[in-house]
N, C-alpha and C positions, 0 to 999 in steps of 0.2 A: 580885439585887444590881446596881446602876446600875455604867454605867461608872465615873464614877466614885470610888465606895468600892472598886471594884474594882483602881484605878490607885492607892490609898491602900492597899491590904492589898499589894497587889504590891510598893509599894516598903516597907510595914517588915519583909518578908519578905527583900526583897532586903539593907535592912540587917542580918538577923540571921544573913546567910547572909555578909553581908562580898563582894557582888557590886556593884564599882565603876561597873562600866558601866553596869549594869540601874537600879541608884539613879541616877545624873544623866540617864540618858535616860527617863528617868519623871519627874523633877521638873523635866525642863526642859518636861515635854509638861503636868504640872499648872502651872506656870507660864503654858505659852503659853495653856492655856483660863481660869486664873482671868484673863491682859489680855485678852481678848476680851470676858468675862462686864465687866470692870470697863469697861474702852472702850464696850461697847454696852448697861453697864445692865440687865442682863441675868442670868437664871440658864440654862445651856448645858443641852438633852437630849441622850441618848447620840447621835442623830442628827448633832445639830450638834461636838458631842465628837468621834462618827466624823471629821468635817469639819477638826477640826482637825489629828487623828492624823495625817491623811493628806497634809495641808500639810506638818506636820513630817517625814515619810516621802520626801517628795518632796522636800524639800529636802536629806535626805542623800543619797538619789541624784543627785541634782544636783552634790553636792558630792566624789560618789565618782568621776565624771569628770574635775572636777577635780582630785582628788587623783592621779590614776593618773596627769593627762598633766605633774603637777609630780613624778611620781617618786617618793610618797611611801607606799609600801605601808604604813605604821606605821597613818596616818590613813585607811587605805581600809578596813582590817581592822576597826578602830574604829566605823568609821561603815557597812560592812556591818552589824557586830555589833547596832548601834544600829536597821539599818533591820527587822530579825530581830527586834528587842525589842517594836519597835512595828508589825510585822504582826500579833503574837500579838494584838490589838485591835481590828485591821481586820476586816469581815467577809471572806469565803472572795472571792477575788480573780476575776472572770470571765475564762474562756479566752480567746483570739484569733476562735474562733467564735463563741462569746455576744455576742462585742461585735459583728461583723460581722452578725450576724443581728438587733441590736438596732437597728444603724443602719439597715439594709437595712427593718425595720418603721415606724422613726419616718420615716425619709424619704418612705415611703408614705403615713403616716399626718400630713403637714403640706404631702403633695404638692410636695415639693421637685425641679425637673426641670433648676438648670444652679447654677454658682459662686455666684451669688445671692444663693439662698435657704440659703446655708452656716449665717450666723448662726443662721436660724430653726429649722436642722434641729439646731445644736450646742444651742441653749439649749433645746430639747424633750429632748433624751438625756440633758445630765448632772444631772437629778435624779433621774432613772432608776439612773443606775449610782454616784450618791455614793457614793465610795469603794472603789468595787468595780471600779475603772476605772483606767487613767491619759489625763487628756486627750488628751497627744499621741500614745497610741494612737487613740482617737476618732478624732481631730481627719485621723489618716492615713486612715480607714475609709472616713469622712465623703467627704472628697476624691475617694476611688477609686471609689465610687458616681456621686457628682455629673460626674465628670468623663469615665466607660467609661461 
């Protein structure tokens, strides 16, 4: 079963189940991949699908910051709920050590040796770890390498 059909059984499941959250956070995520498919002319595989989830993932955390520092548990609760909905799609999320050990190999293996070669060493990882990452974990790894 492809993503997804899968993101399609999920949500008439979640209708029949009368789960309000689970329905708009699935149809906002088949939303966001049919404008990408229509924007780029394109039909999406679960890969790039992953790619999307994980956009939309990260932008509820992003937004769960902001909600806390506005005071607002109602929409933090929400948009946990929502970030929970859409891990269940992401693949298995890698530890703090996976990532550290992945950068510590790519940086070897593009011989990156000061601040630099930052770029070249960020754009070898993150197809490595689509989805299975968050940047600005990377992106701190990266740094604590290049720079000790």
């Amino acid at each position: 079963m492809s993503l997804k059909e899968r993101l399609l059984a999920d949500l008439k499941q979640s209708m029949k189940e009368k789960d309000a959250i689970r329905k708009s956070t699935i149809t906002m995520v088949r939303a966001a991949i049919l404008q990408v498919e229509k924007d780029n002319k394109v039909e999406l595989d679960d890969e790039e699908i992953i790619g999307v989830i994980a956009k939309q993932a990260k932008q509820r955390k992003d937004a769960i910051k902001e909600f806390k520092m506005a005071d607002r548990q109602d929409l933090v609760e929400q948009n946990n709920r929502e970030v929970e909905i859409l891990s269940a799609y992401l693949p298995q999320q890698l530890s703090e050590e996976e990532v550290d050990q992945i950068v510590a190999d790519t940086i070897l293996e593009v011989g990156a040796n000061s601040m630099k070669d930052m770029g070249r060493v960020m754009s070898a990882i993150m197809p490595k770890v689509k989805g299975r990452a968050d940047g600005a974990l990377i992106n701190k790894f990266v740094k604590q390498h290049l720079q000790g």
